[in-house]
Structure formats: C-alpha cells, structure tokens
C-alpha positions in Angstrom: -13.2 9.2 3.0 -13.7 6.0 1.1 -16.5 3.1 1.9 -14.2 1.3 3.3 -12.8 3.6 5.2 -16.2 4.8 6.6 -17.1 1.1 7.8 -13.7 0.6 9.1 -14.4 3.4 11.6 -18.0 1.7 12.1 -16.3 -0.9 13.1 -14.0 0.5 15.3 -16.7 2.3 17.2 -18.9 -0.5 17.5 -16.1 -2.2 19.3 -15.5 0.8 21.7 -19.0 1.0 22.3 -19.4 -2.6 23.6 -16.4 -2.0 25.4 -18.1 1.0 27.5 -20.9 -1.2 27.2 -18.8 -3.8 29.4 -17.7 -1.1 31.4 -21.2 -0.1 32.9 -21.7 -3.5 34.4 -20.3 -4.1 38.2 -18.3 -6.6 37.6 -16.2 -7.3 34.7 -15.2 -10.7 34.1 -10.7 -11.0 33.6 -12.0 -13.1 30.4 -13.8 -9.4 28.9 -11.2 -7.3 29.9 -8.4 -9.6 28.3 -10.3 -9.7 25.3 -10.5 -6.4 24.8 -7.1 -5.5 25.1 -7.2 -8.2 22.8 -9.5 -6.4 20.4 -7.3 -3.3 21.2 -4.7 -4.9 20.1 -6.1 -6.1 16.8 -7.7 -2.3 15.8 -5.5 0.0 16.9 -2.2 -0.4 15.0 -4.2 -0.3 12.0 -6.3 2.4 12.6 -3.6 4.4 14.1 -1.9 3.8 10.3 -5.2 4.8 8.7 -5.3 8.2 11.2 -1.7 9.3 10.0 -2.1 8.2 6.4 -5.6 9.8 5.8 -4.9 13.0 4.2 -8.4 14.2 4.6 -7.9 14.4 8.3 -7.4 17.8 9.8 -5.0 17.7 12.6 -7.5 18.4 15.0 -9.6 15.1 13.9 -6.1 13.2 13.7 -6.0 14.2 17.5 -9.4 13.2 18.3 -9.0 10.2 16.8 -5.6 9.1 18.9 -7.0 10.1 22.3 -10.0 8.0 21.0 -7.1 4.9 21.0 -5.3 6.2 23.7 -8.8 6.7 25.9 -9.9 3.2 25.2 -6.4 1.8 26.5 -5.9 3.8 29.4 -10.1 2.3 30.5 -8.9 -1.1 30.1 -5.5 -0.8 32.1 -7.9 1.1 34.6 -9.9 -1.5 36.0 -8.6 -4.0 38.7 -8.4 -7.5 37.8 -7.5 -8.7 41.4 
C-alpha cells in the first residue's frame, strides 16, 4: 500500500469515527446527519474504486472494507430525522 493510499484510509476512518462519534450523542441535529451522508457521499465512490483496484487486497479485506461503506450508510439512513 502506498503513502497515499495509507492516509487516504486515515482519512476515511477519521471521518467514520466522528460519525459514531455523532452517533453517541442523544440527539442528532438533521444538519449532522445530512452532512454526513454528505461526507458519505464524497468518500465512498472513491474509496470503493480504491477497494476494487487495490491488488494488495485479499478478498476477505476487500469485503471488510465494503461492509465498512455499506455499515456507515445503513447508520445514517437508520436514524429518524422526524
């Protein structure tokens, strides 16, 4: 895996975490959760290319990695926003 590679995952799990982050507090504000689909929208189609096109991925870690996207979206259409 490249540097760039390596802080492009950082990144992506630094954005997760403050997501779950979000997540632990009783209310979320519309404004949060819209953002982060925002921010879900942003990462994931490129990560998702970087999962299929990373040829130092086992199978098993491409998987782990895509229920890591798919996790993050199913939280965020989880939550109520009524």
């Amino acid at each position: 895996m490249t540097n760039k590679s390596i802080k492009y995952v950082c990144n992506v799990l630094l954005v997760f975490a403050f997501a779950i982050t979000l997540l632990a507090c009783n209310s979320i504000d519309k404004v949060y959760i819209e953002a982060d689909l925002a921010t879900y929208g942003a990462i994931a189609p490129e990560y998702s290319a970087y999962i299929s096109n990373d040829e130092d991925l086992t199978e098993d870690e491409k998987q782990d990695r895509y229920a890591l996207l798919d996790s993050w979206l199913r939280r965020i259409y989880s939550i109520d926003m009524n």
